[in-house]
N, C-alpha and C positions, 0 to 999 in steps of 0.2 A: 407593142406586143410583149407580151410577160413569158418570160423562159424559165424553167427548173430544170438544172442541175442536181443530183445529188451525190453522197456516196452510201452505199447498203454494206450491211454487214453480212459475208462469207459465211458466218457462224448460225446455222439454219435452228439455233436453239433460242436466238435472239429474232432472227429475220422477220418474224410474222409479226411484231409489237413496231418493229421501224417500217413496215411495209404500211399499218397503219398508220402510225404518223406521217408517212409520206404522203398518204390518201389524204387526211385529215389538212394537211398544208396545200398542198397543188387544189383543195375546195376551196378552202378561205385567201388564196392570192389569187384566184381565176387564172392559172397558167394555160397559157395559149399550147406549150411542147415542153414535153418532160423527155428528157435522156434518161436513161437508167445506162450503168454500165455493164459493161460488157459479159456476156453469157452470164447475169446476174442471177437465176432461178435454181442452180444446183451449185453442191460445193464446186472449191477449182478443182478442175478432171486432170491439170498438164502438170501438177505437184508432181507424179509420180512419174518413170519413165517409162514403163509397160503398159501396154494396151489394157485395157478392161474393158471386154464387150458388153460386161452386164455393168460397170458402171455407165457408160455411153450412152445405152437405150436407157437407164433409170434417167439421165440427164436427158436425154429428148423427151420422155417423157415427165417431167418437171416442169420444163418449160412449157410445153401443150397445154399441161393442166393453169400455171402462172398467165399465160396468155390470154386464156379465156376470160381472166379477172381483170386486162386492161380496161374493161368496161367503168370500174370503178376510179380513175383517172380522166374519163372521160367531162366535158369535150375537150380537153386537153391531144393532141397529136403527141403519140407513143413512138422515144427512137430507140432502138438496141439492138442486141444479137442474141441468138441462139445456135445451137448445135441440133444438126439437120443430118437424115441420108436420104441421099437422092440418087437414084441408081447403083446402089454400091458404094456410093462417094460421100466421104463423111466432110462437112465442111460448119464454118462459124461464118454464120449467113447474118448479114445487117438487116434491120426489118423497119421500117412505119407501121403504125399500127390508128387507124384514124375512125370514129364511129360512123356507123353504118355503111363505112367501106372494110370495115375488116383487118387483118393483115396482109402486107405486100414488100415481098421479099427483094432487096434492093442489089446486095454486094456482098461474098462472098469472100474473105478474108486469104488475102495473097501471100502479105508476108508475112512467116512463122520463125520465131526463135524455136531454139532448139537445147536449151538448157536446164540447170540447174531449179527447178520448180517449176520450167516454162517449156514443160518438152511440147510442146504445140502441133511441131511439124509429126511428132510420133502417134499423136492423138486424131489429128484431122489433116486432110490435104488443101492443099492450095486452091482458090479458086484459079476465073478464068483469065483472072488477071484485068476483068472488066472493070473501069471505077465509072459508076454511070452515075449523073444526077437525077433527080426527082423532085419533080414541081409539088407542092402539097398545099392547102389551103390556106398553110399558113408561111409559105411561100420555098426556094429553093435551096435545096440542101446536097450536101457530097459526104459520105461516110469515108475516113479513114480510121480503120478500126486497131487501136493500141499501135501497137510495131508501124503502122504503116506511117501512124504521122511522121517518120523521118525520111519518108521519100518524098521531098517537097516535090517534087517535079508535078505528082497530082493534086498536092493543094494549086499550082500552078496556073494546071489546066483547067481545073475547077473554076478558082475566079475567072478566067477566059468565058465559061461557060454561064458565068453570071449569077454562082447559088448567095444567096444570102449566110445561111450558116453552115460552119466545117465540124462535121458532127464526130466525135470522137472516143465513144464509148470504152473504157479500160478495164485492165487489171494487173496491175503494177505496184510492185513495191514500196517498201518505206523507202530505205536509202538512197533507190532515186528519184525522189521526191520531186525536189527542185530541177532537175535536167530536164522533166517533163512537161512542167509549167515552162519554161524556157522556151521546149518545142512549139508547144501553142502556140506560145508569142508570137513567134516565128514565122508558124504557118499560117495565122492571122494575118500576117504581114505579105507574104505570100500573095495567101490567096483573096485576102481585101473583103472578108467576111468573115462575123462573129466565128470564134472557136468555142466551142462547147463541150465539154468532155464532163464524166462520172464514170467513177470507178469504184471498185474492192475495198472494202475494209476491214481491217482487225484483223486477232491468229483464226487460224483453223484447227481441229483434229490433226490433218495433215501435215499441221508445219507452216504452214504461209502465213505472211504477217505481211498485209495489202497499206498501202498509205492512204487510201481516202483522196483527198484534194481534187474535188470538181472544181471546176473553173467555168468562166463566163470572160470569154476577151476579145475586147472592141474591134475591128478591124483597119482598124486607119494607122495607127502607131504600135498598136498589140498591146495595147496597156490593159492592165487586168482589171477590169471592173467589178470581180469577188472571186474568192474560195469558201472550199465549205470546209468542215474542220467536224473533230469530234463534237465540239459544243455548238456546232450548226452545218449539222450533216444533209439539210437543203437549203438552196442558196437560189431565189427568184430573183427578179431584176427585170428593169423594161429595157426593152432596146428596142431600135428605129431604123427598119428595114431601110430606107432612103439613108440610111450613113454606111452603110455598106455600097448601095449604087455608086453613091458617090467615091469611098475608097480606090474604086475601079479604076478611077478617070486620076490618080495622083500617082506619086511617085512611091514604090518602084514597079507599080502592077503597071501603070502605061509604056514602059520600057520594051519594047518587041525581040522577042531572042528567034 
């Protein structure tokens, strides 16, 4: 099965020219699932640390309109996030996107930093605290969306639960660059299934300066089987669901806590 990764540029003056070339790749590799990172359709919203109602709606409405064009990725299976309200409650909901199913909204983004570029928690609320998987055609998967991969305890559960890939959409910075590839590893290791994460890249108007570094990593030892970089901002590869089943059954996911 063939995966894409990438990282997309924040910079909506460049966006539309790498949105093509991403189409134009995920044709010519036949990718079976493309990640996009995290809430990738509008600038970042949590740069600032004051609410903006009319930024917010302009962001849900971005990604609505972006959405409808998963078509052209297609048959390719679509993973991300977007920013959603649903009753009042504003949240960064993880999505599949698969043809002629549509979109189907997965998990809703628990943990929020609350800082300097990343006021998150001032922007949207917490979900239900749900981490649920999702079986898809192209087999089973668990979102831990940016912040969350460092609560291993759900990559954990996850592998207990049997998904093939730990889906990881971001948007994180330069400088911690490498602590984040790290985490992967990690939770590859964990949870005994591919890690797959894309993220943010380049400045913006607002000040942020995203590091890029999607990743594709094995799950048996968490070894990194690519990144993507400015000079290969998509990064496909095959992998082989049965290497994850098997991850399952070895050390330290067979260990019972």
């Amino acid at each position: 099965m063939k995966i894409t990764v990438c990282e997309l540029p924040n910079d909506f003056n460049v966006f539309n020219q790498a949105w093509d070339q991403l189409v134009a790749h995920v044709s010519n590799e036949g990718s079976e699932i493309v990640l996009l990172p995290e809430m990738p359709f509008s600038s970042w919203l949590a740069q600032s640390k004051e609410f903006d109602a009319n930024r917010w709606e302009e962001a849900v409405e971005n990604h609505k309109k972006w959405i409808s064009r998963l078509e052209e990725l297609s048959p390719a299976t679509v993973v991300s996030t977007r920013p959603v309200t649903l009753g009042g409650i504003r949240n960064n909901l993880g999505y599949i996107w698969e043809g002629g199913m549509g979109i189907q909204d997965i998990h809703a983004k628990y943990y929020l930093p609350d800082e300097e570029a990343f006021w998150e928690a001032s922007w949207y609320q917490r979900g239900d605290g749900t981490f649920s998987t999702i079986d898809t055609s192209k087999g089973k998967l668990g979102f831990l969306i940016c912040t969350e991969l460092w609560f291993n305890q759900h990559a954990r559960q996850y592998g207990k639960e049997g998904i093939h890939f730990l889906v990881c959409p971001r948007a994180t910075p330069k400088p911690s660059a490498n602590k984040w590839v790290a985490g992967g590893q990690t939770a590859a290791v964990v949870s005994g299934a591919y890690c797959l994460s894309s993220n943010l890249s380049g400045t913006t108007p607002d000040g942020g300066d995203f590091a890029g570094v999607g990743w594709i990593i094995e799950p048996g030892e968490g070894k990194i089987m690519g990144l993507t970089s400015p000079e290969q901002p998509f990064l496909t590869l095959e992998v082989d669901l049965a290497r994850a089943e098997k991850a399952k059954r070895t050390y330290p996911r067979y260990v019972l806590d």
